[in-house]
C-alpha positions in Angstrom: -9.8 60.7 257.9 -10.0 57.5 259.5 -10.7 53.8 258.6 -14.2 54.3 259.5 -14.9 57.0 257.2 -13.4 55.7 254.1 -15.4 52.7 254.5 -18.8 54.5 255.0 -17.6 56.4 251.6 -17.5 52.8 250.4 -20.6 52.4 251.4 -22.1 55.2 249.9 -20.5 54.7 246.6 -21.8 51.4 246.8 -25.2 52.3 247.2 -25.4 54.5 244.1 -26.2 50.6 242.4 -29.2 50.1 244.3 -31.4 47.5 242.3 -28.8 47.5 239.2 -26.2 44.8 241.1 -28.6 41.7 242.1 -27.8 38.4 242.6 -24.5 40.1 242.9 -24.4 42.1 246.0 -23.3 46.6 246.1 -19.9 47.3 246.4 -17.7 50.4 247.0 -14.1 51.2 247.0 -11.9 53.6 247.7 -7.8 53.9 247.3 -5.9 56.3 249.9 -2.4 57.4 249.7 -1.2 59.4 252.7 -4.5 60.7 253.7 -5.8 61.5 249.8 -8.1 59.2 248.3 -6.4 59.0 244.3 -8.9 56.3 243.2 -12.7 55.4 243.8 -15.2 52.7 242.1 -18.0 51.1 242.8 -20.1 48.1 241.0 -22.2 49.6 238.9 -24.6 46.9 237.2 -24.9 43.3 237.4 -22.2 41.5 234.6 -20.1 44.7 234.8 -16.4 45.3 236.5 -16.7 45.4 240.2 -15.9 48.0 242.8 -12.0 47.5 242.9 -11.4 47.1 239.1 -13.2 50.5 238.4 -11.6 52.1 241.9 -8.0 51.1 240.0 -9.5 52.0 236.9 -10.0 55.3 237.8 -6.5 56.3 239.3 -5.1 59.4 237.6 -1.9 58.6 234.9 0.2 60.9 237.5 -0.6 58.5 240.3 0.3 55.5 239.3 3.1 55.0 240.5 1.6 55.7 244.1 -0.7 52.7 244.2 1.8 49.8 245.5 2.0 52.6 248.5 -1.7 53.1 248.9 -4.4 51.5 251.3 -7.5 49.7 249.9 -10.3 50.4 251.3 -13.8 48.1 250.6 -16.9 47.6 251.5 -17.0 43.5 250.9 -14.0 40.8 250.8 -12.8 41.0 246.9 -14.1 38.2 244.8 -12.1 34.9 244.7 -13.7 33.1 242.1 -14.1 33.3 238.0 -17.6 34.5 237.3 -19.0 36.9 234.8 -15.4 39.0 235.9 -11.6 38.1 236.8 -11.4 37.4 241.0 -10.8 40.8 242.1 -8.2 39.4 244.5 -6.3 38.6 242.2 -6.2 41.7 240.8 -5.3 43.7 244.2 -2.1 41.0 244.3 -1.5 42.4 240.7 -1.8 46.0 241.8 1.2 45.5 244.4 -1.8 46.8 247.1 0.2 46.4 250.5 -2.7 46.7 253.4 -6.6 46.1 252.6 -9.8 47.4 254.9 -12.8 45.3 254.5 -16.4 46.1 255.9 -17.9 42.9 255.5 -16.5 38.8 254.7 -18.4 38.0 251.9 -21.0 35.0 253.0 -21.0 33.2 249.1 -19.8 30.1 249.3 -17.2 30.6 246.6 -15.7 33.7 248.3 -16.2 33.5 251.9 -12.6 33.9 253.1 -11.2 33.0 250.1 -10.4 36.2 249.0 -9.1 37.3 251.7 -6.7 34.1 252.0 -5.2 35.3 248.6 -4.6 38.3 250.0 -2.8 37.4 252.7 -1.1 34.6 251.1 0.7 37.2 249.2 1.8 39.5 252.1 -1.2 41.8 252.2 -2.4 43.3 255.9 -5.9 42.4 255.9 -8.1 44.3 258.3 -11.8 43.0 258.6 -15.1 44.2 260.2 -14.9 48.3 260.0 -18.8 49.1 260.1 -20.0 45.8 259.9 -23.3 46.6 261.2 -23.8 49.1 258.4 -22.5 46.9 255.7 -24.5 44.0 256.7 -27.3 46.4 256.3 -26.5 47.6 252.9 -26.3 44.2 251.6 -29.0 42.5 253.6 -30.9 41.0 250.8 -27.5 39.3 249.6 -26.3 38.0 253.0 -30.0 36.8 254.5 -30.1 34.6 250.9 -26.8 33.2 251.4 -26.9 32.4 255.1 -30.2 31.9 255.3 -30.8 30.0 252.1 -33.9 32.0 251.0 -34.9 36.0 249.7 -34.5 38.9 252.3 -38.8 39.6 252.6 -40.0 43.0 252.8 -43.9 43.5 253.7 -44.9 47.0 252.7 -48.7 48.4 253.2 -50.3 51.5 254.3 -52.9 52.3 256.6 -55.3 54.7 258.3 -53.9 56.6 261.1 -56.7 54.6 263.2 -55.4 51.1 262.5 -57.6 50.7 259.1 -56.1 48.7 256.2 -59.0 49.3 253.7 -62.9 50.0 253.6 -65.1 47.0 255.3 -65.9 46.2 251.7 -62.7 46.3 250.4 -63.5 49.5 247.7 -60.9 51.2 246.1 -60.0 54.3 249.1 -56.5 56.0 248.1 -54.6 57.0 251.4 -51.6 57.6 250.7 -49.8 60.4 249.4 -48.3 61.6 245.8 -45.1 61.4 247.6 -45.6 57.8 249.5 -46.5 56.7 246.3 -43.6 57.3 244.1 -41.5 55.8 247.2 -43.6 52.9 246.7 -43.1 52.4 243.0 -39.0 53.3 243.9 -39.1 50.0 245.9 -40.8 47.9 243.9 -37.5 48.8 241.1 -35.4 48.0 244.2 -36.2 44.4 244.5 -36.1 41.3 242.4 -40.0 40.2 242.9 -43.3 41.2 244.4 -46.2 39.1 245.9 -49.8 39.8 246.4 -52.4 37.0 247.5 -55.5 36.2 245.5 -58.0 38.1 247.1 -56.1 41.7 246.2 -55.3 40.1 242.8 -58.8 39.9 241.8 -60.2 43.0 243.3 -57.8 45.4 242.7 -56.4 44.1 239.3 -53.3 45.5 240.1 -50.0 45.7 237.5 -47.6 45.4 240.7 -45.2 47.7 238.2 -42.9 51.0 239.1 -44.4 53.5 237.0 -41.4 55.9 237.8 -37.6 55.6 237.3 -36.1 53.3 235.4 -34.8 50.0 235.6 -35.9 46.9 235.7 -39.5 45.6 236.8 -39.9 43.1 239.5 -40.9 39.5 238.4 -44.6 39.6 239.1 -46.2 36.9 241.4 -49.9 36.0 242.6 -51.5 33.5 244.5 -53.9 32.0 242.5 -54.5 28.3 244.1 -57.6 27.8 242.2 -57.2 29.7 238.8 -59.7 32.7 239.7 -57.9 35.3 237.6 -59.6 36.1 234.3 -57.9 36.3 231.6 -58.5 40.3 231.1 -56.7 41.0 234.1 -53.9 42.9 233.9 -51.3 40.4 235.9 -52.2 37.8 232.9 -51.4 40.7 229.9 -48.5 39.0 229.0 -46.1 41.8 228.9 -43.8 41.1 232.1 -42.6 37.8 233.5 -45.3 36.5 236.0 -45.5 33.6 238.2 -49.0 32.3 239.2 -49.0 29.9 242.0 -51.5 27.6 241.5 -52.8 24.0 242.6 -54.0 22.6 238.7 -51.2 23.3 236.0 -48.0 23.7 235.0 -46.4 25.4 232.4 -45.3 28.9 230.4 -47.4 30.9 228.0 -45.1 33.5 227.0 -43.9 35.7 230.1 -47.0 34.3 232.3 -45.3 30.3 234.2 -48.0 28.6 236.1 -46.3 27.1 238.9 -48.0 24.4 240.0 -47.9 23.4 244.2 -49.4 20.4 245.7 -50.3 21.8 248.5 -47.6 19.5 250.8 -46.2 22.3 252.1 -47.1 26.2 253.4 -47.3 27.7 249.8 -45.0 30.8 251.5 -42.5 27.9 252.1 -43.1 26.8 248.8 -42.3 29.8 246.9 -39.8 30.8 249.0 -37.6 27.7 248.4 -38.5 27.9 244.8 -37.0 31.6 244.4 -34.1 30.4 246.2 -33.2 28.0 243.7 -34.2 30.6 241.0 -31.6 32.9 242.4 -34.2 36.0 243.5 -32.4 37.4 246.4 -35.4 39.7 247.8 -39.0 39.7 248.0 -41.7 42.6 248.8 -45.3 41.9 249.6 -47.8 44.0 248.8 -50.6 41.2 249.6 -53.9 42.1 251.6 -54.1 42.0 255.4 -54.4 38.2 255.4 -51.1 37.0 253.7 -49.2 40.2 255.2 -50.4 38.7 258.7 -49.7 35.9 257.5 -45.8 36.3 257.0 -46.0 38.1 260.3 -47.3 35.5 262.5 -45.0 32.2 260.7 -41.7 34.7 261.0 -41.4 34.7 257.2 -40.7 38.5 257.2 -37.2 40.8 257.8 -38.5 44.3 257.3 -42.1 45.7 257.7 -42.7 49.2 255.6 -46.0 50.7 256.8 -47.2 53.9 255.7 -49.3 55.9 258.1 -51.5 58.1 256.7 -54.1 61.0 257.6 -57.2 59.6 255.9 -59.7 58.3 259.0 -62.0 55.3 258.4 -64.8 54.8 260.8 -64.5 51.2 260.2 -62.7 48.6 257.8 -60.4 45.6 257.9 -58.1 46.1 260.8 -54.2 46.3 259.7 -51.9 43.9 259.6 -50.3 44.0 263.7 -46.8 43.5 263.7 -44.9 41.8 266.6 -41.0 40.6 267.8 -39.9 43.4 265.7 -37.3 46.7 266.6 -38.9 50.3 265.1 -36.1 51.1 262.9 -37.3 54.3 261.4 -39.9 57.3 261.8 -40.0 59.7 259.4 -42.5 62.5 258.0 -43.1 61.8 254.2 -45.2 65.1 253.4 -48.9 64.5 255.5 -47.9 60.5 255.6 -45.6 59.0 257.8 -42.9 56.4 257.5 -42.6 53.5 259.8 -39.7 50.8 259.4 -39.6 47.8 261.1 -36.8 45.5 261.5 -37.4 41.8 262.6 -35.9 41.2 265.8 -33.9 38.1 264.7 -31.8 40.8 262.8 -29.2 43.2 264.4 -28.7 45.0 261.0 -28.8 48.8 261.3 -29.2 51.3 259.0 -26.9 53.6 257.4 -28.8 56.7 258.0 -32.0 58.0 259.6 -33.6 59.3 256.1 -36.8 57.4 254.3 -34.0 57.2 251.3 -30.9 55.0 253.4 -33.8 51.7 253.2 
């Protein structure tokens, strides 16, 4: 096997911690001695042992003695810092590891480069940037917060296969599928937080919950500039952390924090500096057609998900048009269809060509 294959198995091991790993970002890694991998690991949940403690970890009693010999193969530069876990650097050093294969440098501040400056402070071969592309995808959420200083946005909505977003007066009209549907709740498990404007707060009185899978729920957030929401609806029940965005108060009442913004700035610049300094690495926005167009037009978006779907409407609210973006993926979900959009500031690419790889 070569370099480039042990690293995509990184990658997929990696991926098996999608939405359990955040703020921290997925990792995979693989040990090879002469062409047989003898230890494999990956970071499986947030506060747990990363990818290369569990890879050595899991090294058979018999082989042992075969891991000063072996090649380390990972899917991010090993940690350099003490966090909620030893510096996994440190630990390689400790392994007697002679020669290192990284995917991606790790953009933290506390890492970046400093892991692998211990590694090659100590006589470790350090080879960098095998599938970057796909690595920078995997972990796009972590890398666009740390370079770009704010959460990696995702807009998600469906619509007719006529262009509709909903009926002209904005009743209830289910389009999409059984299938598209528990995708969508997957996602929403996926990400740290999900948006919806005031408008689709009050008429739809959504939860903005997964109701399949487990894991945790998103952290809840409406605009609400003038305090509109009653008090029965159900993003003010009091049973999940909420944010309401708001222009009068301040303050917490159990899980429900009014945030309150003076109206200086774009409130989308607002609450996207705010979850920055809250550490909420990713956002999806399941607002109406205003806010998603919205994001679209200001450039405060990184990946469009639009579902497609059979239903016809003879008129309606026109969907959300998106522009300066790459079609990343086109896939068949049942009736539905799948459309990905990548913004075209990004050169990320996708691992594979399957609904499942986002």
């Amino acid at each position: 096997m070569s370099e480039r294959q042990y690293i995509q198995r990184c990658l997929q091991l990696a991926a098996l911690a999608k939405g359990h790993t955040a703020p921290n970002p997925m990792v995979g890694a693989v040990l090879v001695h002469e062409g047989r991998i003898i230890g494999e690991g990956y970071h499986r949940q947030y506060g747990q042992a990363h990818a290369e403690v569990n890879c050595f970890e899991s090294v058979a009693e018999t082989d042992r003695h075969l891991v000063p010999a072996s090649v380390l193969y990972v899917s991010l530069e090993p940690c350099a810092h003490f966090g909620k876990t030893p510096p996994c650097a440190h630990r390689i050093v400790k392994e007697g590891v002679k020669k290192v294969v990284i995917c991606n440098r790790d953009p933290f501040a506390q890492v970046d480069g400093k892991g692998i400056s211990i590694l090659q402070d100590n006589g470790i071969e350090v080879i960098t940037g095998v599938l970057e592309q796909e690595g920078a995808w995997l972990n796009r959420r972590f890398f666009t917060f740390h370079k770009e200083h704010r959460p990696y946005i995702i807009l998600k909505w469906a619509q007719t296969d006529n262009g509709f977003f909903a009926p002209a007066d904005r009743s209830r009209f289910q389009m999409s599928n059984a299938y598209s549907q528990r995708l969508s709740h997957q996602w929403r498990r996926e990400e740290a937080a999900i948006l919806v404007g005031t408008r689709t707060a009050l008429n739809d009185n959504p939860q903005l919950l997964s109701r399949y899978g487990a894991g945790r729920q998103p952290l809840r957030i409406a605009l609400d500039k003038e305090l509109q929401l009653p008090a029965t609806h159900q993003l003010l029940s009091g049973t999940h952390p909420t944010w309401i965005i708001n222009r009068l108060r301040d303050g917490t009442e159990g899980h429900t924090r009014y945030v309150h913004y003076d109206g200086g700035a774009g409130v989308m610049d607002f609450l996207l500096a705010l979850l920055y300094r809250e550490n909420i690495q990713s956002l999806i926005v399941e607002g109406g057609a205003v806010l998603l167009q919205s994001c679209i037009d200001a450039g405060l978006w990184d990946e469009a998900r639009v579902l497609i779907t059979p239903p016809v409407l003879e008129q309606g609210i026109a969907a959300p048009a998106v522009s300066n973006a790459t079609l990343l993926l086109d896939t068949a979900l049942d009736q539905d269809r799948l459309r990905v959009f990548g913004r075209d500031a990004h050169s990320y690419t996708p691992l594979t060509g399957t609904a499942l790889s986002l």
